[in-house]
LUMVO-138786 format. One record per residue: residue in three letters; x, y, z of N, C-alpha, C in turn. Coordinates in steps of 0.1 Angstrom, whole numbers, plus 5000, padded with zeros to 4 digits. Layout:
// residues N
ALAXYZXYZXYZ
...
This chain:
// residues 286
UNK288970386306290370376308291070296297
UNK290270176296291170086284291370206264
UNK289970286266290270346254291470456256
UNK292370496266292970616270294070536267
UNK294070396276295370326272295270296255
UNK294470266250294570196237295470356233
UNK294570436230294870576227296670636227
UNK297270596241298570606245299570506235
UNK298770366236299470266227299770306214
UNK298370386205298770396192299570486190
UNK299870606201299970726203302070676196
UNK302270586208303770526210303870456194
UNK303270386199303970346182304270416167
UNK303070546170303670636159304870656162
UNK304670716171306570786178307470726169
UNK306970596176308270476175308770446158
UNK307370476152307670466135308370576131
UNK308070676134308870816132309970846136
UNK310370776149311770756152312570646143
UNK312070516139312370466132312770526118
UNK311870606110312070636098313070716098
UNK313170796111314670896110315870816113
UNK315370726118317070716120317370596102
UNK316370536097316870516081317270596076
UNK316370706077316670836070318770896071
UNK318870896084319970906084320870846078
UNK320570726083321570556080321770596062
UNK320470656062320970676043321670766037
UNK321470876043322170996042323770956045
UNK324170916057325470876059325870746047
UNK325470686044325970576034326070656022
UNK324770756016325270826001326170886004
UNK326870956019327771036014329270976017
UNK329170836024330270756022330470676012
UNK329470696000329870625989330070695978
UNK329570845983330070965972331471015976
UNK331970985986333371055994334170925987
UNK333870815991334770735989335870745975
UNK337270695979338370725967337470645952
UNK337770755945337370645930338270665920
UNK339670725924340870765914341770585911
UNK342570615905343370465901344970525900
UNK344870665905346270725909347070695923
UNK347970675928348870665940349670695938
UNK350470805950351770815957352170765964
UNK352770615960352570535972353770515982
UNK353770445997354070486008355770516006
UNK356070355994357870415990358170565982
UNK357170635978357370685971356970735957
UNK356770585951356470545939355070595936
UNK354570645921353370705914352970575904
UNK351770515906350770425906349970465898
UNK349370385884348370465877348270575867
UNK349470605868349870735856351070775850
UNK350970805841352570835832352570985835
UNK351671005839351371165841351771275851
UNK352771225861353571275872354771235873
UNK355371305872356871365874357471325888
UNK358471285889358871255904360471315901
UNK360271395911362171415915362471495929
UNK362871385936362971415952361371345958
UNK361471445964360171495974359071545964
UNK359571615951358671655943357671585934
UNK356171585937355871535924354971655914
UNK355271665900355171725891353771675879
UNK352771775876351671725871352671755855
UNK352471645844352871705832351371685821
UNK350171645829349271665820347971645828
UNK346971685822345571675828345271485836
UNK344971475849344571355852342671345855
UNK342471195847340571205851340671125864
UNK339971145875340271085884340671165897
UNK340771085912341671155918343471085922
UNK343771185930345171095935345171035952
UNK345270925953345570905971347170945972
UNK347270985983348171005985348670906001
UNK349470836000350370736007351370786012
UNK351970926009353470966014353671096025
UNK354571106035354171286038355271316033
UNK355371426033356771506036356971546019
UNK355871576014355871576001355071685994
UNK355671725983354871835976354671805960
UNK352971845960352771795949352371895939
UNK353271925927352772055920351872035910
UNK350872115909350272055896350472105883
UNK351372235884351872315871350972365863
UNK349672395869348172465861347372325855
UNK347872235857346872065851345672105862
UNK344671955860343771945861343971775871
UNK343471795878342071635884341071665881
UNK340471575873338971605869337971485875
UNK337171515883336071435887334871395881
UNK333671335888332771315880331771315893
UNK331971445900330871445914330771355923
UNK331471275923331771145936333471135942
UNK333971065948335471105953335871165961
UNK337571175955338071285964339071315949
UNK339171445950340371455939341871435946
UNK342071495958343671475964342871415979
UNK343271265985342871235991344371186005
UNK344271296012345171236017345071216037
UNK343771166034343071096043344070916047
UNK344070906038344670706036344170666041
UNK342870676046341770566051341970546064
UNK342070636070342170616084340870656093
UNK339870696084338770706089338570556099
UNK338470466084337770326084338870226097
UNK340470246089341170236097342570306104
UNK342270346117343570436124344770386123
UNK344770216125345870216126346870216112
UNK346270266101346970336089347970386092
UNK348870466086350170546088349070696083
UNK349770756093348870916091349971016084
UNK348671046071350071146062350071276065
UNK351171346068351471496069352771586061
UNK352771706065353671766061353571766044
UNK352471786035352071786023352171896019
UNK352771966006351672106001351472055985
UNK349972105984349372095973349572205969
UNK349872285956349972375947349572415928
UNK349572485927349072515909348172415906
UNK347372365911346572235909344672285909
UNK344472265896342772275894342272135898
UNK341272185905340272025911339072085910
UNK338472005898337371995892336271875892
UNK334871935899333971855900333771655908
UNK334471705919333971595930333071625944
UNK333271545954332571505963333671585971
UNK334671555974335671655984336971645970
UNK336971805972337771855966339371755976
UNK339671835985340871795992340171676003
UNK340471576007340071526020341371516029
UNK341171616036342171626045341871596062
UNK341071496058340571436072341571346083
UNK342071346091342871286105344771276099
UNK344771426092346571476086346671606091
UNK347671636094348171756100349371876092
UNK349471956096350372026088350772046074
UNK349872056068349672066050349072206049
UNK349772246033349972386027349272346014
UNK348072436012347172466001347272595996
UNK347772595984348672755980348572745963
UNK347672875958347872875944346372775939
UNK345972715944345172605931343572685934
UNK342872595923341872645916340672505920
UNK339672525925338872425930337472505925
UNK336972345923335072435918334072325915
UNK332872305923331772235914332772105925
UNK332772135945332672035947331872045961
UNK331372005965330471985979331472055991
UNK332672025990333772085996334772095989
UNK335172215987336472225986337872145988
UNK337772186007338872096017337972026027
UNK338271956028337371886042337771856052
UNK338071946065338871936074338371886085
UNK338771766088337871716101339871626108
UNK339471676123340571586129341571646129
UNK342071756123342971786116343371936119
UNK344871986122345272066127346472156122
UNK347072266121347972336114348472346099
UNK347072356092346672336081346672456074
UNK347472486064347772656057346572656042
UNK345772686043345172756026345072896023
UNK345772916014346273076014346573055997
UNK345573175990345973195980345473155971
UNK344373065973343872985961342473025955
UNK341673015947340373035942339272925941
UNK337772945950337172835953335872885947
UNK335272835938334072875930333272745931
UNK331872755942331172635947331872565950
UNK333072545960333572455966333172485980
UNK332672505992333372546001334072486009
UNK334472526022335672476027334472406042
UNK334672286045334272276063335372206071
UNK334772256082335772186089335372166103
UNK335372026111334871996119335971896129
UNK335571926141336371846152337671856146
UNK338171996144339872006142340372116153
UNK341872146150342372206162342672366152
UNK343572436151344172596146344172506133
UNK343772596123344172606110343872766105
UNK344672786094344472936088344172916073
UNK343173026071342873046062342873166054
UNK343673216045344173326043344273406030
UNK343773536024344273576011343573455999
UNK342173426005341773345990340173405986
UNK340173345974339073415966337973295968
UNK336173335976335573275978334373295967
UNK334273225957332773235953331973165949
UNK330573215958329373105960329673035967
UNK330573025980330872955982330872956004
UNK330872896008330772926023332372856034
UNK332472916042333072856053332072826064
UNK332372716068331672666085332972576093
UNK332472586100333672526111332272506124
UNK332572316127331872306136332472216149
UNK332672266159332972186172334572216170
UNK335272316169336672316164337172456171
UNK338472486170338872576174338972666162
UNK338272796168338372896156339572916145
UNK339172886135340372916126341173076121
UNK342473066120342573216113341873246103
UNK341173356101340173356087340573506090
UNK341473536075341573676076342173756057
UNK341473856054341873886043342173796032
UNK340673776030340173736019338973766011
UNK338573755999337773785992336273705995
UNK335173765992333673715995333073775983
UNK332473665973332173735962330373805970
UNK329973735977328373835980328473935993
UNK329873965993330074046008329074136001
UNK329174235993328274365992326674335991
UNK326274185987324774185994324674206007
UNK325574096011325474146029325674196033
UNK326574346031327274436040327174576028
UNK325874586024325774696014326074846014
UNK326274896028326875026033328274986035
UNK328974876037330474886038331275006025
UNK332575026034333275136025334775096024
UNK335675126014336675096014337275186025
UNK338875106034339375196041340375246031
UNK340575356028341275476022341375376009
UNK342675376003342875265997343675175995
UNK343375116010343674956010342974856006
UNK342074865997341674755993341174626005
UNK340674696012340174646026338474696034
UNK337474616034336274666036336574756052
UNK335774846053335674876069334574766078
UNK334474676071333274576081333674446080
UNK333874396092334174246089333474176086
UNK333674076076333073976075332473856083
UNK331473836085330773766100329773616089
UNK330473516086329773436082328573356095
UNK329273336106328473336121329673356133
UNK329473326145330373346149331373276149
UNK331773146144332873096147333773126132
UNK333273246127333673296109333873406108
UNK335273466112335073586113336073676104
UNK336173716090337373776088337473956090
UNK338073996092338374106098338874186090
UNK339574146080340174216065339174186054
UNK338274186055337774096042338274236031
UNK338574156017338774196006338074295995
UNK337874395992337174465977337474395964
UNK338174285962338574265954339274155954
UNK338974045942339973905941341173935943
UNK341673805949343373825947343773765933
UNK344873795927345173705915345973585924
UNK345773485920345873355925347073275914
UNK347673375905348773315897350073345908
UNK350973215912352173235916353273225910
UNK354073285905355373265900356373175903
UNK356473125894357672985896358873015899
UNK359273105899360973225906360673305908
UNK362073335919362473425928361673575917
UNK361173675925360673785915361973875912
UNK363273825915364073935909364773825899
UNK364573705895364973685886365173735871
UNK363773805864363673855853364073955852
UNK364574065864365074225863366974135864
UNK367374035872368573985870368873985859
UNK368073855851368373845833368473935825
UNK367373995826367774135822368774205819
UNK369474215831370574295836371574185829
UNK371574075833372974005825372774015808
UNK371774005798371373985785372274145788
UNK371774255792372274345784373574335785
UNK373974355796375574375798376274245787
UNK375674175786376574095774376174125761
UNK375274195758374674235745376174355739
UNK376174465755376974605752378474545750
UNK378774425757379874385756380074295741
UNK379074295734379474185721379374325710
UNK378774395716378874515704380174605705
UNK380974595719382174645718383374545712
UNK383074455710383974355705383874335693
UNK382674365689382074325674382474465667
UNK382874625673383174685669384574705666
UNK385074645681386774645681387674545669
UNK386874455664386974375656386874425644
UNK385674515638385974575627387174665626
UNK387074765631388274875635389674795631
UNK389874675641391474595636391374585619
UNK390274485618390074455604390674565590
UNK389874715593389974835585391774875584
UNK392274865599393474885595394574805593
């Protein structure tokens, strides 16, 4: 009997070592990735308004304007704000966040919580979260170019969230313990969606650069540029339009009838200076 108990005894304490080692194990995993997430930019939008850190953003209004490549990322301190990047760059170094507009409310809530943001024309290159758009609501991700980050966006907390339009090459997108967000019309490659513990997101008509490994009999419907098979990353991933084809992800800075307008005005003043320019010779001759 004493060797059955010894037996049980050694039995437990492995347990207990192996329980032990996992939960270090963890404890570590959560510290590298809160010390790889954490902000490492020297940029701010901060709460008045004011841009902190760079000669490199434009402010007028509500607008802030990228006028040149930044290394680093930006926090963001303000809502109600749109930030364009005009084709520039954030450039990381695999740790961070490039646009962080979390404000630290992880650590602490009682922070002011930023919303009502859209990010635009903006390349985010090579961090830890591309976007952290953790415990903010109502922000528009439209047009930009993300790549070479653990996540793309990182949506945790967070609800009525628009990405539509943009191109994500090894970024992908997660999103956890959030409410409705849509995701729309973007180009995915190498790259995954997950959504965990959240309300299904819109996920619809977008591009999948390995849809044809996985779905090798799919066919185009007529030609709409639309697979006949939905895209099923698992089930809480479902797009239903998925794409044959990238979208172009360039948006136009004006209205699209601007350039057929100019147009139209350039000529009509062009015909009108050649009748004046002729009416003027004619007097001249006689």
């Amino acid at each position: 009997m004493s060797s059955l108990t010894s037996g049980v005894n050694v039995l437990a304490k492995k347990i207990a070592a192996a329980f032990f080692l996992l939960a270090i194990l963890a404890i570590s995993i959560v510290t590298i990735q809160a010390v790889n997430a954490q902000f490492l930019g020297s940029v701010y939008i901060s709460a008045d308004g004011s841009v902190v850190g760079t000669n490199s953003i434009q402010r007028n209004g509500s607008i802030y304007t990228l006028t040149a490549n930044i290394s680093g990322g930006i926090q963001v301190q303000k809502s109600n704000i749109v930030i364009d990047g005009a084709g520039y760059t954030v450039q990381g170094n695999g740790a961070g966040r490039g646009i962080d507009l979390s404000n630290g409310r992880g650590e602490d809530p009682s922070r002011l919580e930023i919303d009502n943001v859209t990010v635009k024309n903006l390349q985010i290159l090579d961090f830890y979260y591309g976007v952290d758009n953790a415990n903010t609501n109502n922000n528009t991700f439209i047009g930009n170019y993300v790549e070479d980050c653990l996540d793309s966006f990182w949506i945790i907390g967070s609800s009525n969230n628009t990405i539509t339009s943009n191109t994500l090459k090894n970024a992908s997108i997660e999103i956890n313990y959030a409410g409705s967000n849509t995701i729309t019309k973007n180009n995915f490659f190498d790259c995954r969606l997950t959504v965990w513990l959240s309300t299904q997101p819109l996920v619809d008509g977008n591009y999948w650069s390995e849809y044809t490994t996985r779905y090798p009999n799919a066919k185009e419907i007529g030609n709409t540029g639309v697979w006949d098979t939905p895209y099923k990353y698992w089930e809480s991933v479902v797009d239903n339009h998925p794409l044959t084809k990238p979208i172009s992800t360039t948006i136009p800075e004006f209205p699209s009838w601007i350039i057929p307008a100019l147009f139209v005005v350039i000529s009509i003043s062009l015909i009108g200076w050649k009748r004046r320019n002729s009416t003027t010779k004619q007097t001249e001759k006689t």
